[in-house]
PDBQT receptor file of N, H, CA, C and O in Angstrom, charges set to zero:
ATOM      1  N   UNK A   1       2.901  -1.132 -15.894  1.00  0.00    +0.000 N 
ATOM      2  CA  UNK A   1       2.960  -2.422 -15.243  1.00  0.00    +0.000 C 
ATOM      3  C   UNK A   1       1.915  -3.352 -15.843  1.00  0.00    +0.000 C 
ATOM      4  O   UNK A   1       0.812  -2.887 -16.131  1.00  0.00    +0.000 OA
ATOM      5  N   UNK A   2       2.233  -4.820 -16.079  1.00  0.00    +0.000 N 
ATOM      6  H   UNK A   2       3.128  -5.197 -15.844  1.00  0.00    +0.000 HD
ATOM      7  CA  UNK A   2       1.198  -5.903 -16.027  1.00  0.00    +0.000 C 
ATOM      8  C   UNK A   2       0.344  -5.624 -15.435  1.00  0.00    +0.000 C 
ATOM      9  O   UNK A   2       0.613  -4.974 -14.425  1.00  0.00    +0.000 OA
ATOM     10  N   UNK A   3      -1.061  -5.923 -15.688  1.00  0.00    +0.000 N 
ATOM     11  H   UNK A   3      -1.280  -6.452 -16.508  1.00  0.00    +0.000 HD
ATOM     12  CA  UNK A   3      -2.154  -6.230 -14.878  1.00  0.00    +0.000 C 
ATOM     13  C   UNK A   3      -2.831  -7.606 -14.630  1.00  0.00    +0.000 C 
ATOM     14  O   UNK A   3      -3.222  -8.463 -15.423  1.00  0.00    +0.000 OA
ATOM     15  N   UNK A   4      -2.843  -7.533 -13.139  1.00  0.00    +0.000 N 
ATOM     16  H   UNK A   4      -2.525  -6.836 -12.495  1.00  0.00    +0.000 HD
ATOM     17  CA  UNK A   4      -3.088  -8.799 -12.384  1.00  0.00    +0.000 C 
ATOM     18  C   UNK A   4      -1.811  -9.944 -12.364  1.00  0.00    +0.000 C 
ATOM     19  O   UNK A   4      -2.138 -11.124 -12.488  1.00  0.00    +0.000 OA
ATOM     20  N   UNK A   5      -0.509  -9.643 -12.224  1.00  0.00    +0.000 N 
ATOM     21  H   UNK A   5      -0.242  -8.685 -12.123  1.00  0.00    +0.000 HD
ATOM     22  CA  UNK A   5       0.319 -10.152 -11.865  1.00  0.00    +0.000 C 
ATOM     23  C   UNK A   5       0.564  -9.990 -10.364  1.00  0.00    +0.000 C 
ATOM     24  O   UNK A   5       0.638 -10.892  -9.530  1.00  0.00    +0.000 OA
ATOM     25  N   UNK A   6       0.665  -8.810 -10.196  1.00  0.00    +0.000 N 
ATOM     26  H   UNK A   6       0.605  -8.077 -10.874  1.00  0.00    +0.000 HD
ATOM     27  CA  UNK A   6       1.114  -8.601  -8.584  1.00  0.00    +0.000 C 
ATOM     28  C   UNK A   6       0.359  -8.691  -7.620  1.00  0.00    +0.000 C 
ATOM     29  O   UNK A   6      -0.829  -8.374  -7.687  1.00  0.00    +0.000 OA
ATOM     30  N   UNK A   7       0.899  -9.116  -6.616  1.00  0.00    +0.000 N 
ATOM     31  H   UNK A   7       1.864  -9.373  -6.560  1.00  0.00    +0.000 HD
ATOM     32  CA  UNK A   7       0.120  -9.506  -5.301  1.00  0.00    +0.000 C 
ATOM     33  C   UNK A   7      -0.629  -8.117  -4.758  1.00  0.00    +0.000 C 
ATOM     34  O   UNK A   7      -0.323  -6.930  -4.862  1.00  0.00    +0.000 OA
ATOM     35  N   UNK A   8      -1.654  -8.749  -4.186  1.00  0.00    +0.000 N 
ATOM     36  H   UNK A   8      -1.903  -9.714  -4.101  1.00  0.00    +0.000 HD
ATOM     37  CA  UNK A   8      -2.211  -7.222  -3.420  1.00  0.00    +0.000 C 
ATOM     38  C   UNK A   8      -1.466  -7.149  -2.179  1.00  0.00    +0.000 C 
ATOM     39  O   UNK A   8      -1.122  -7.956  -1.316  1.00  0.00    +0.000 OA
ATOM     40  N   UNK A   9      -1.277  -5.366  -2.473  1.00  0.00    +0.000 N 
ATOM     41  H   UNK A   9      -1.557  -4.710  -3.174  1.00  0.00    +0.000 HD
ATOM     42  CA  UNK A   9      -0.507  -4.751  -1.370  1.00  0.00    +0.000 C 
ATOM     43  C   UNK A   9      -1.658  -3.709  -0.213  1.00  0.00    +0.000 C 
ATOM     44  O   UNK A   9      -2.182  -2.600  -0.318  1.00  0.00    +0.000 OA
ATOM     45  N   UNK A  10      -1.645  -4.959   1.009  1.00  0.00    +0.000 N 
ATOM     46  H   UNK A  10      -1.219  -5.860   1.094  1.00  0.00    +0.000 HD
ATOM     47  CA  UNK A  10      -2.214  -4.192   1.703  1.00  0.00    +0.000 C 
ATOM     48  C   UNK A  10      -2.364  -3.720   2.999  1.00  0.00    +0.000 C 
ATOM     49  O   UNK A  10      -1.517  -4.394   3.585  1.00  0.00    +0.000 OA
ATOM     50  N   UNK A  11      -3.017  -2.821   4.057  1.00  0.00    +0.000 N 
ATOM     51  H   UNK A  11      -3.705  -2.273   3.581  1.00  0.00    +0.000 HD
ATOM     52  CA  UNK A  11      -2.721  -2.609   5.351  1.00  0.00    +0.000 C 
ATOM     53  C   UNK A  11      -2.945  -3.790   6.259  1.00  0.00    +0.000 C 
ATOM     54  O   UNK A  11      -4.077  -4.232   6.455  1.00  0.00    +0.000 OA
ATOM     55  N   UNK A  12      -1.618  -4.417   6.939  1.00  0.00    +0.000 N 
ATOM     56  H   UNK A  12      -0.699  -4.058   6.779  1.00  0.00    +0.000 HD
ATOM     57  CA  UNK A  12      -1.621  -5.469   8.095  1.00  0.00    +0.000 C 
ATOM     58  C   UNK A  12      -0.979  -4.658   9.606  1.00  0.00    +0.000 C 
ATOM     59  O   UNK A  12      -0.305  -3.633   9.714  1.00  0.00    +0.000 OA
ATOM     60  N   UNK A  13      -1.445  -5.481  10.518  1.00  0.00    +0.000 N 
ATOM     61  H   UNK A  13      -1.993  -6.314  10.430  1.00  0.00    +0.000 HD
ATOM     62  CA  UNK A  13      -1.341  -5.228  11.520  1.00  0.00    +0.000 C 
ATOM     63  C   UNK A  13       0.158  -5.664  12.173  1.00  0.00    +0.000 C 
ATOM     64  O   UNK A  13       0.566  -6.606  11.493  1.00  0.00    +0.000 OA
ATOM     65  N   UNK A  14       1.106  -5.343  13.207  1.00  0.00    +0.000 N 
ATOM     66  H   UNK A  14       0.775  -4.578  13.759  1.00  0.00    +0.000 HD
ATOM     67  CA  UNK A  14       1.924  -5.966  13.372  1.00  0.00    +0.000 C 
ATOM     68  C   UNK A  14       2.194  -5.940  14.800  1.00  0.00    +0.000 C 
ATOM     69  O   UNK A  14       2.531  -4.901  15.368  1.00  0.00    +0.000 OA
ATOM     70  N   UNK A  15       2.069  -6.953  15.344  1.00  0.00    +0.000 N 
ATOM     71  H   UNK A  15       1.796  -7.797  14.883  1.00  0.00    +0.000 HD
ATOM     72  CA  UNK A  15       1.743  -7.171  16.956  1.00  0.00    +0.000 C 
ATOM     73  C   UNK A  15       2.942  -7.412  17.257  1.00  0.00    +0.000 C 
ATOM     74  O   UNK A  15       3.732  -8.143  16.660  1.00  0.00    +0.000 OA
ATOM     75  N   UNK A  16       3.174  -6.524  18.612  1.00  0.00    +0.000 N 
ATOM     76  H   UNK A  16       2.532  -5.930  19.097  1.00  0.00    +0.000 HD
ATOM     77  CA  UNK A  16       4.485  -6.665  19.240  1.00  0.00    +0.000 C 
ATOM     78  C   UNK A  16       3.996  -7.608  20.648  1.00  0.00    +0.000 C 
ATOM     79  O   UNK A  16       2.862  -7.785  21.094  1.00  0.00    +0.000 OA
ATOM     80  N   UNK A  17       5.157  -8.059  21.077  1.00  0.00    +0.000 N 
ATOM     81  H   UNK A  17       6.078  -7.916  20.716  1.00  0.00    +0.000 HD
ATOM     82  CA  UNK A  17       4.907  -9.104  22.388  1.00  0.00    +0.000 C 
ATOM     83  C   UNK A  17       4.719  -7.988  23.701  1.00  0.00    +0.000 C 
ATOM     84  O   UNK A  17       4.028  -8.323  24.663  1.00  0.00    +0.000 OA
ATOM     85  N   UNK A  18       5.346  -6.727  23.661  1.00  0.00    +0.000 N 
ATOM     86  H   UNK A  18       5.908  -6.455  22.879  1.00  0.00    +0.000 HD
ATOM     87  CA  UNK A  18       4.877  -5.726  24.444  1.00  0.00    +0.000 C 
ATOM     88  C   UNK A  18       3.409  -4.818  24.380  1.00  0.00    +0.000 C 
ATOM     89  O   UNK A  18       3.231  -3.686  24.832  1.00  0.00    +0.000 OA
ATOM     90  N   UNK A  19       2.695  -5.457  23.861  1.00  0.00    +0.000 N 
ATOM     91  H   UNK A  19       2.840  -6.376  23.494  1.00  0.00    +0.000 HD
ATOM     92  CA  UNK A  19       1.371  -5.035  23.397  1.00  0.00    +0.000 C 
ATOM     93  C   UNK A  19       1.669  -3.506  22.120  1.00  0.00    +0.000 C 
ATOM     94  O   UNK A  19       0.701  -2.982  21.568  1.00  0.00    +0.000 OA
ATOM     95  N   UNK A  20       2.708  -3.162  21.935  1.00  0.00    +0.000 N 
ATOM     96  H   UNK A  20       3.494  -3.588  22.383  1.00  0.00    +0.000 HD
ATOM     97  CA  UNK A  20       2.553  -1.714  20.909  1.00  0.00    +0.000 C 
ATOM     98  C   UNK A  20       2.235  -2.931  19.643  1.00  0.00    +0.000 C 
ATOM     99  O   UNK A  20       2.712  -4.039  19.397  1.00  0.00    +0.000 OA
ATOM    100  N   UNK A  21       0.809  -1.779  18.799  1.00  0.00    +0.000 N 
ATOM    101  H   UNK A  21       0.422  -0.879  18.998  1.00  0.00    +0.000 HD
ATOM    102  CA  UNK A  21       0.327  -2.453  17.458  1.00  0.00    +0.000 C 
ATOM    103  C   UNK A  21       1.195  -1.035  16.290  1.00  0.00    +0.000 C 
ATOM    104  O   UNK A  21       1.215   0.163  16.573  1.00  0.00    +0.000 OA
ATOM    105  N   UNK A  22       1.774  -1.633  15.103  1.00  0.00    +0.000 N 
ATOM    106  H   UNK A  22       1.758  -2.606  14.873  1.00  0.00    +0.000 HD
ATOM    107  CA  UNK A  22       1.867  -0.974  14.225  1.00  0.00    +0.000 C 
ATOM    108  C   UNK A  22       1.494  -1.119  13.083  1.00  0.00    +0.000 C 
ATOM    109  O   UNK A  22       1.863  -2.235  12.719  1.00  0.00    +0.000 OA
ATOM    110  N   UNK A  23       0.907  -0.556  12.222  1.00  0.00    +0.000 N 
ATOM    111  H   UNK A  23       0.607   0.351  12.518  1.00  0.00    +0.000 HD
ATOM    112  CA  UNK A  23      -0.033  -0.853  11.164  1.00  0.00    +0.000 C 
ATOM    113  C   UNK A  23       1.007  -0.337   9.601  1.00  0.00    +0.000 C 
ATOM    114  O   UNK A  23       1.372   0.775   9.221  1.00  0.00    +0.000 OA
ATOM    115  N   UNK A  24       1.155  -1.343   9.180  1.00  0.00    +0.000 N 
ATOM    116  H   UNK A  24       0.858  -2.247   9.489  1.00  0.00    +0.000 HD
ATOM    117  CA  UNK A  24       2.138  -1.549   7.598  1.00  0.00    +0.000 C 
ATOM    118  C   UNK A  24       1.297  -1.821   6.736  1.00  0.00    +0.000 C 
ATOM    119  O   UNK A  24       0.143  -2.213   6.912  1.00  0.00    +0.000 OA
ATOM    120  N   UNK A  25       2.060  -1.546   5.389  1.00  0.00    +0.000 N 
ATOM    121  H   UNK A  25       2.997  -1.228   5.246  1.00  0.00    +0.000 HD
ATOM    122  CA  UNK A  25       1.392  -2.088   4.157  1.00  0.00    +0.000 C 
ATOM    123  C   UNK A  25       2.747  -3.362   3.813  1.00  0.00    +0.000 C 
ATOM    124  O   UNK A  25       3.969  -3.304   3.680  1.00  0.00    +0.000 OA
ATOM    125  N   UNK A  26       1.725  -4.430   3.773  1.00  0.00    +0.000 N 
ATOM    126  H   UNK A  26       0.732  -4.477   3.881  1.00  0.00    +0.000 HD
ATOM    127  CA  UNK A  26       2.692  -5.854   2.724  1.00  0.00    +0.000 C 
ATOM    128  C   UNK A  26       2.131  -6.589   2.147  1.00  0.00    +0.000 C 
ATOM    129  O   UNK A  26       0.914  -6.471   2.295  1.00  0.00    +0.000 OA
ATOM    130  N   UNK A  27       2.558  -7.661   1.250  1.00  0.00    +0.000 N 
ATOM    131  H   UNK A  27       3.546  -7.756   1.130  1.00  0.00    +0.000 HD
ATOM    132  CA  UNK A  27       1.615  -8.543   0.380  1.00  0.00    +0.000 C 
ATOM    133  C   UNK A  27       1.228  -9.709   1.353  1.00  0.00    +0.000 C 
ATOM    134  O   UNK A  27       0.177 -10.306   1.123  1.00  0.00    +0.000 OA
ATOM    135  N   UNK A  28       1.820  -9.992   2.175  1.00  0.00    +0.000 N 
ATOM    136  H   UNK A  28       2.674  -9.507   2.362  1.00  0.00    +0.000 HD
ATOM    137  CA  UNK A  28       1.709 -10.836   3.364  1.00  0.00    +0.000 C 
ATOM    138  C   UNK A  28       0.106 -11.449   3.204  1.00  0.00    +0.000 C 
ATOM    139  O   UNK A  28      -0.254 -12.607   2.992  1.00  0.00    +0.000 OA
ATOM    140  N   UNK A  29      -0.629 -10.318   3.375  1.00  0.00    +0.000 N 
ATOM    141  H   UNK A  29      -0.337  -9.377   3.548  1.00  0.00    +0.000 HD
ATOM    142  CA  UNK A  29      -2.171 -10.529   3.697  1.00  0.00    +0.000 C 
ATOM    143  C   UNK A  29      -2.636 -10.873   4.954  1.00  0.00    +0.000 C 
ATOM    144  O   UNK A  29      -3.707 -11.441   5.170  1.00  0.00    +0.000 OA
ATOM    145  N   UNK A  30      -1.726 -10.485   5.883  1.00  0.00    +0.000 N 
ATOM    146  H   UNK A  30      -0.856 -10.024   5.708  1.00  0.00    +0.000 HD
ATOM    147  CA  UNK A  30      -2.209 -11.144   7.371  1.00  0.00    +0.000 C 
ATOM    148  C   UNK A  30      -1.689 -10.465   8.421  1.00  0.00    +0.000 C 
ATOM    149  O   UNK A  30      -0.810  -9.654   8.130  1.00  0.00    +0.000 OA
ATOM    150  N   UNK A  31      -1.969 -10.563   9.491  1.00  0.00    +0.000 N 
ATOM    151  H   UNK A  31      -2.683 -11.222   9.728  1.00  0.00    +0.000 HD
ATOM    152  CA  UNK A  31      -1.745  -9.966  10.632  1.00  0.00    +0.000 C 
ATOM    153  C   UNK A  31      -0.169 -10.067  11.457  1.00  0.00    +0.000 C 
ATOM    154  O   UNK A  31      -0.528  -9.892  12.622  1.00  0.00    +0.000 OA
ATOM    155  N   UNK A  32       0.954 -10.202  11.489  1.00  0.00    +0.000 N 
ATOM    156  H   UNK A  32       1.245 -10.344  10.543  1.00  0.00    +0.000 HD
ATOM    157  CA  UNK A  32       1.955 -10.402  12.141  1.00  0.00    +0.000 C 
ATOM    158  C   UNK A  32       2.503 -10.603  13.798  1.00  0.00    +0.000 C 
ATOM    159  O   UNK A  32       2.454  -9.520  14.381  1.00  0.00    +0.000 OA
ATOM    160  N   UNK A  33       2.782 -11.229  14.285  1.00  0.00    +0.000 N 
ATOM    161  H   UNK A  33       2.822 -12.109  13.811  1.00  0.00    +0.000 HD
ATOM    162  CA  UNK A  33       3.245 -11.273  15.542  1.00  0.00    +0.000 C 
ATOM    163  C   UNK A  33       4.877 -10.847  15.165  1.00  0.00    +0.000 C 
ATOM    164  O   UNK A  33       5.483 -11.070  14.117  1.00  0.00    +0.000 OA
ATOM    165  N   UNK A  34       5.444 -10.028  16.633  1.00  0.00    +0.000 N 
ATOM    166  H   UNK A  34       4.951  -9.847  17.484  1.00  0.00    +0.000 HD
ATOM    167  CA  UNK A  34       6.962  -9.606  16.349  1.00  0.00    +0.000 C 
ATOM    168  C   UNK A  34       6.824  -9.808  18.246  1.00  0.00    +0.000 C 
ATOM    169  O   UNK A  34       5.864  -9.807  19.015  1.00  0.00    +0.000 OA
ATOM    170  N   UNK A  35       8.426  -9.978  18.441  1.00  0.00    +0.000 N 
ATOM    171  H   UNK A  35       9.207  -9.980  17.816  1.00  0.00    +0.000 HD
ATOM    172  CA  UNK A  35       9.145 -10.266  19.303  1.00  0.00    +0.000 C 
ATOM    173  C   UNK A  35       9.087  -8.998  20.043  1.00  0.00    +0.000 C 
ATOM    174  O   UNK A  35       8.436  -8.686  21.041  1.00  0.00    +0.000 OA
ATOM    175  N   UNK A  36      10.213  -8.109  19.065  1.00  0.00    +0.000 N 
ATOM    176  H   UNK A  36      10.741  -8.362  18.255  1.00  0.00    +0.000 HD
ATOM    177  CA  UNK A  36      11.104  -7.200  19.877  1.00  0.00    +0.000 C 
ATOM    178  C   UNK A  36      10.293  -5.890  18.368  1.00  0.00    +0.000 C 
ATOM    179  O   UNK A  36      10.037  -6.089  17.180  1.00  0.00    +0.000 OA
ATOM    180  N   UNK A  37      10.169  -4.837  19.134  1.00  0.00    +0.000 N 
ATOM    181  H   UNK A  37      10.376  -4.675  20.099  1.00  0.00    +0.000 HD
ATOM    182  CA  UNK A  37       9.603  -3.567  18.240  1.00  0.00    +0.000 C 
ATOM    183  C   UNK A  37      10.539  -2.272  18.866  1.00  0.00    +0.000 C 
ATOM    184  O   UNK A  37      10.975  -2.416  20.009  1.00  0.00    +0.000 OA
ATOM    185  N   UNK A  38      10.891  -0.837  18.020  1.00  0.00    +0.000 N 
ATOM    186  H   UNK A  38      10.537  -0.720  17.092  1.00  0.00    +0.000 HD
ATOM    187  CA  UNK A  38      11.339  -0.017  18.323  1.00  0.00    +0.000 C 
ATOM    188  C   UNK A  38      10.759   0.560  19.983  1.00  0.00    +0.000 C 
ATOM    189  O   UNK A  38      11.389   1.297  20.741  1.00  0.00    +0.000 OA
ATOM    190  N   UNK A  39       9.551   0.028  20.187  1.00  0.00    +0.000 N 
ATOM    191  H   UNK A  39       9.040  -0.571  19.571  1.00  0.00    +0.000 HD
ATOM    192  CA  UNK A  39       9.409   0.652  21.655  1.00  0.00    +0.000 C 
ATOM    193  C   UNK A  39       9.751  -0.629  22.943  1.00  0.00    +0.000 C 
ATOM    194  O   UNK A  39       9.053  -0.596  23.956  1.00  0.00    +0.000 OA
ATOM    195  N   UNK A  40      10.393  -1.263  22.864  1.00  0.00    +0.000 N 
ATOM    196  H   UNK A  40      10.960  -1.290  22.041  1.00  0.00    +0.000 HD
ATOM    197  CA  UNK A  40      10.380  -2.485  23.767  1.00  0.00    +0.000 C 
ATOM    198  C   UNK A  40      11.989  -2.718  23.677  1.00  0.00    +0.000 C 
ATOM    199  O   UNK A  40      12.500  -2.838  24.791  1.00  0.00    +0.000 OA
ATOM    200  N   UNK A  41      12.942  -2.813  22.523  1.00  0.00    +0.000 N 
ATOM    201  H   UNK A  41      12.528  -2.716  21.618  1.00  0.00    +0.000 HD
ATOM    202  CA  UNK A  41      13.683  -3.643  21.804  1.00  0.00    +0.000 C 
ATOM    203  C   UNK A  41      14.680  -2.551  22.770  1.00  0.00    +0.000 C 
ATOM    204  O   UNK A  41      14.439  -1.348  22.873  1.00  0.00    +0.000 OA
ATOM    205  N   UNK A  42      15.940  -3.324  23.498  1.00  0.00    +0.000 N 
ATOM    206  H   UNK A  42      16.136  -4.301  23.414  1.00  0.00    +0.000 HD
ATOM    207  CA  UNK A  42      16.782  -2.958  25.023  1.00  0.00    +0.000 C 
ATOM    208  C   UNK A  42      17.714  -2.103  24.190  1.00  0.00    +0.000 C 
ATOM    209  O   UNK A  42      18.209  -1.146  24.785  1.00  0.00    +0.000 OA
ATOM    210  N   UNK A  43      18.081  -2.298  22.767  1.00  0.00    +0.000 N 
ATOM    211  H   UNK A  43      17.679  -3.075  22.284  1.00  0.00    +0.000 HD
ATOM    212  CA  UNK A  43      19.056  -1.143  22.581  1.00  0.00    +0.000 C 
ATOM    213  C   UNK A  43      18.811  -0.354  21.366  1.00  0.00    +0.000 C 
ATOM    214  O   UNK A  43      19.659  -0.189  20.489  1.00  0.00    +0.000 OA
ATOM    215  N   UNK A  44      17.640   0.119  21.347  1.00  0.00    +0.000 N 
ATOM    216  H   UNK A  44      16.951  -0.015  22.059  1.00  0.00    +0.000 HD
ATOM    217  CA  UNK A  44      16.957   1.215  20.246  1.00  0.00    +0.000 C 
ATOM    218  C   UNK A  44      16.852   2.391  21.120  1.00  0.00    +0.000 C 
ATOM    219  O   UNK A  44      15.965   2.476  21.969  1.00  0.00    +0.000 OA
ATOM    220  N   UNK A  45      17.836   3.397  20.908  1.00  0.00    +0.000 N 
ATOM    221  H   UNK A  45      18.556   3.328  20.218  1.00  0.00    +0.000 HD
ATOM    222  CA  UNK A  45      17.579   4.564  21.450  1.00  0.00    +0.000 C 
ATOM    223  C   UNK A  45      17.216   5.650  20.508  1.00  0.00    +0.000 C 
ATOM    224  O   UNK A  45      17.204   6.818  20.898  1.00  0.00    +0.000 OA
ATOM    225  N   UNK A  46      16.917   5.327  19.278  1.00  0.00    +0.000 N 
ATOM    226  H   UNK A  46      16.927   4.378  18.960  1.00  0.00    +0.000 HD
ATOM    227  CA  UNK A  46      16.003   6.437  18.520  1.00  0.00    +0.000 C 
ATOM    228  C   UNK A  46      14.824   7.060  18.703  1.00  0.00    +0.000 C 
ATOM    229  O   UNK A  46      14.428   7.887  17.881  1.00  0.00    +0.000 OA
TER     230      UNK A  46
């Protein structure tokens, strides 16, 4: 790979409106707010 082309890929936070936090890697660089998450979201039965 090129060096110093790509964005840094790194651990962000991702805040659900039901208080569950899940912690991802993206180039984002920032913290996320989400709506609906696998523990809240009315028709995720996995």
């Amino acid at each position: 790979m090129k060096q110093d082309i790509h964005p840094k890929y790194e651990e962000i936070t991702a805040n659900c409106s039901c208080g569950n936090e899940i912690k991802v890697r993206s180039t984002l660089g920032k913290d996320i707010n989400l709506d609906v998450c696998s523990a809240c979201h009315p028709f995720y039965t996995g």
